[in-house]
C-alpha positions as CSV (number, residue, x, y, z in Angstrom):
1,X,-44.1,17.0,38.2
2,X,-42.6,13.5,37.9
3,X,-39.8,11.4,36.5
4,X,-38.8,7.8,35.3
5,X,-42.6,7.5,34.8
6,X,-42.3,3.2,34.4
7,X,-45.4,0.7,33.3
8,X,-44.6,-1.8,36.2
9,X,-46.2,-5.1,35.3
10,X,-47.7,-7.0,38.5
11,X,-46.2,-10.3,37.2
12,X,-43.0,-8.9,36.7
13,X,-43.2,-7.3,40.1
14,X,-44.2,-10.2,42.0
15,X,-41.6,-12.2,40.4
16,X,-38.8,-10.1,41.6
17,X,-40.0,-9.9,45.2
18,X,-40.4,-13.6,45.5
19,X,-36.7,-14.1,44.4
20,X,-35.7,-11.6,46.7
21,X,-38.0,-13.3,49.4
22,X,-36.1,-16.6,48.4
23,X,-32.2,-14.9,49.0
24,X,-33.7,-13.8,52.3
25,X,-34.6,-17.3,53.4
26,X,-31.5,-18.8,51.9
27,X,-29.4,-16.2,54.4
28,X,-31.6,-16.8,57.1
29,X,-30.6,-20.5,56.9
30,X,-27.1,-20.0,57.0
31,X,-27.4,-17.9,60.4
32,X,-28.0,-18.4,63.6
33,X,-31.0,-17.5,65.0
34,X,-28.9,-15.4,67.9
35,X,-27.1,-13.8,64.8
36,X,-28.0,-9.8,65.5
37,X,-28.6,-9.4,61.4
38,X,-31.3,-12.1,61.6
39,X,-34.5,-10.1,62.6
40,X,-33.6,-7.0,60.1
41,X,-33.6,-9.9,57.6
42,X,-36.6,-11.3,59.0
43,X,-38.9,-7.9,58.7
44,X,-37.4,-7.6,55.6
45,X,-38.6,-10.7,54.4
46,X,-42.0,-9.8,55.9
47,X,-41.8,-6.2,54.2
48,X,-41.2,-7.9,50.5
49,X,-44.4,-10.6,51.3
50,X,-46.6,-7.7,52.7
51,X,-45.7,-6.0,49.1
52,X,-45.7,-9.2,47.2
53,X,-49.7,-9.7,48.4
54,X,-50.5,-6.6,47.5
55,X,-49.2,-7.0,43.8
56,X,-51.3,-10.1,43.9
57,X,-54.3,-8.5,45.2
58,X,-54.0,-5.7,42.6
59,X,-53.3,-8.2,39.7
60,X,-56.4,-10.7,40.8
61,X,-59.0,-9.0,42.9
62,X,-59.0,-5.5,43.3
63,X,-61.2,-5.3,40.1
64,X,-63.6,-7.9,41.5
65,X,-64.5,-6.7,44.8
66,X,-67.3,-4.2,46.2
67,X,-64.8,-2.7,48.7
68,X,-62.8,-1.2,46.3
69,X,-65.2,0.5,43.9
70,X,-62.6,2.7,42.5
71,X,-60.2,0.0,41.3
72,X,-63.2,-0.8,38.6
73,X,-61.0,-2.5,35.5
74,X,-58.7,-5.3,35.2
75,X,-54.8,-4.4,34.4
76,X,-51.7,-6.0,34.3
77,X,-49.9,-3.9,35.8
78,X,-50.0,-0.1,36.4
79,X,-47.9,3.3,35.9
80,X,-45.8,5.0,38.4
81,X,-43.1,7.7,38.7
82,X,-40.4,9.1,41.1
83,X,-41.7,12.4,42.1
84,X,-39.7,15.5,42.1
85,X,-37.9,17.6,45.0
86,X,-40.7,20.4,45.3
87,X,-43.4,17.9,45.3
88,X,-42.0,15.4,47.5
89,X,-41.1,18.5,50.0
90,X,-44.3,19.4,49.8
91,X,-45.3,15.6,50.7
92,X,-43.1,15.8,53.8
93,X,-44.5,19.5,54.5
94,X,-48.2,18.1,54.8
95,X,-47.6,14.9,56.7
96,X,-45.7,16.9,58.9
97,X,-48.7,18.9,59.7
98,X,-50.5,15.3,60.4
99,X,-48.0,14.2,62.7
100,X,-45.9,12.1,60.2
101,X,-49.3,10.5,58.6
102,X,-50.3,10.1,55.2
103,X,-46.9,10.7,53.6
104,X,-47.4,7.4,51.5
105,X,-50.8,8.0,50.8
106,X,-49.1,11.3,49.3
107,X,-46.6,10.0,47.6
108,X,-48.8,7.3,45.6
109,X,-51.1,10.1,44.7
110,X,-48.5,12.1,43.4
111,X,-46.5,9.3,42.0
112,X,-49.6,7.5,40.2
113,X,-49.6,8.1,36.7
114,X,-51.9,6.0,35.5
115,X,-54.1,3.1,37.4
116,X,-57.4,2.3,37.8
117,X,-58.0,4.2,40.5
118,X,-57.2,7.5,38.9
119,X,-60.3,9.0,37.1
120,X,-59.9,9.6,33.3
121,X,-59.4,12.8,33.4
122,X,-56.5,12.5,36.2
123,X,-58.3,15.4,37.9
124,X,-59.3,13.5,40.8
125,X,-55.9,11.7,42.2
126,X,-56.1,12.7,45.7
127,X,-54.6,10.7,49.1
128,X,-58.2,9.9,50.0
129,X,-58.6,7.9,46.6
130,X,-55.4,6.3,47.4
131,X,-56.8,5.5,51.1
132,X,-60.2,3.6,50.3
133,X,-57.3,0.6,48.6
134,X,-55.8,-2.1,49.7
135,X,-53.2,-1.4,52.6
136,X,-50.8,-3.7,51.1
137,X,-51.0,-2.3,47.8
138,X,-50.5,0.8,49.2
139,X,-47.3,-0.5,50.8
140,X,-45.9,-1.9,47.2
141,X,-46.7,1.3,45.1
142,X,-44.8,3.4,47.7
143,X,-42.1,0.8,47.6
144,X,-42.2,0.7,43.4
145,X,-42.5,4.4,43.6
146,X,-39.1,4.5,46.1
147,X,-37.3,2.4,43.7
148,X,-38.4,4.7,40.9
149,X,-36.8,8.4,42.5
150,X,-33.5,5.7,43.5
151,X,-31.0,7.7,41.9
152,X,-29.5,4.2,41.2
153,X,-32.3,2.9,39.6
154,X,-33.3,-0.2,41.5
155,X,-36.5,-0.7,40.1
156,X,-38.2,-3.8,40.9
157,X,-40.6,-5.5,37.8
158,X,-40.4,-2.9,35.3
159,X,-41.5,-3.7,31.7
160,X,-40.0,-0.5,30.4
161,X,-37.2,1.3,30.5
162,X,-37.5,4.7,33.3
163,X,-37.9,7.5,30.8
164,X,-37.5,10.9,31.6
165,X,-41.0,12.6,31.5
């Protein structure tokens, strides 16, 4: 079961991580470098660019290459949701058993509503699907799908309003 399912547009999204890619610099330059906040700003910054080129990647090539024959269509963007207590417990239950692996490959199975990587019939949404894409996708739908169970709703590059579903 899910919540705040969200149409996240890739534009949208990679617009907002490059502004907040931009405040990041623009603190950095005001510090020191022997300032102890600079390198949690730093991997930060690195976090949001890892995320922001898998946005891209989704947006302009996943649909192109023959690496990634199961992100088969174009799309501007795809659909995500916060996942619920049981099924995120369950998440945490499982990678536990993998020695703290998978749990994002888990949660973007769960948390993917609709994509091009989820067959028609959404039957076949499993964490191996998820694991054939793009790593840094990966890291931006678990970070879109974070924002979307945020109980203060900070969801980067939605086009729609969270909706209860």
């Amino acid at each position: 079961m899910t919540f705040n399912e969200t149409f996240i547009s890739f534009d949208d999204s990679i617009e907002a991580l490059e502004e907040q890619i931009e405040e990041i610099a623009e603190q950095l330059d005001d510090l020191d470098d022997d300032n102890p906040v600079v390198p949690g700003l730093q991997r930060q910054r690195s976090q949001l660019a890892t995320q922001r080129k898998g946005a891209i990647w989704a947006r302009d090539r996943a649909h192109e290459s023959d690496d990634f024959p199961m992100w088969d269509e174009d799309v501007d963007g795809v659909t995500l949701s916060g996942v619920r207590a049981g099924a995120f417990a369950g998440i945490e239950k499982e990678s536990a058993q993998r020695d703290g692996e998978g749990t994002d490959l888990l949660l973007i199975a769960d948390g993917t509503v609709d994509a091009p990587y989820v067959d028609e019939d959404g039957d076949d949404m499993t964490a191996a699907a998820v694991g054939q894409l793009h790593p840094y996708y990966r890291d931006w739908a678990s970070s879109r799908i974070d924002e979307l169970m945020d109980p203060e709703g900070n969801v980067i590059g939605s086009s729609d309003s969270p909706e209860e579903t």
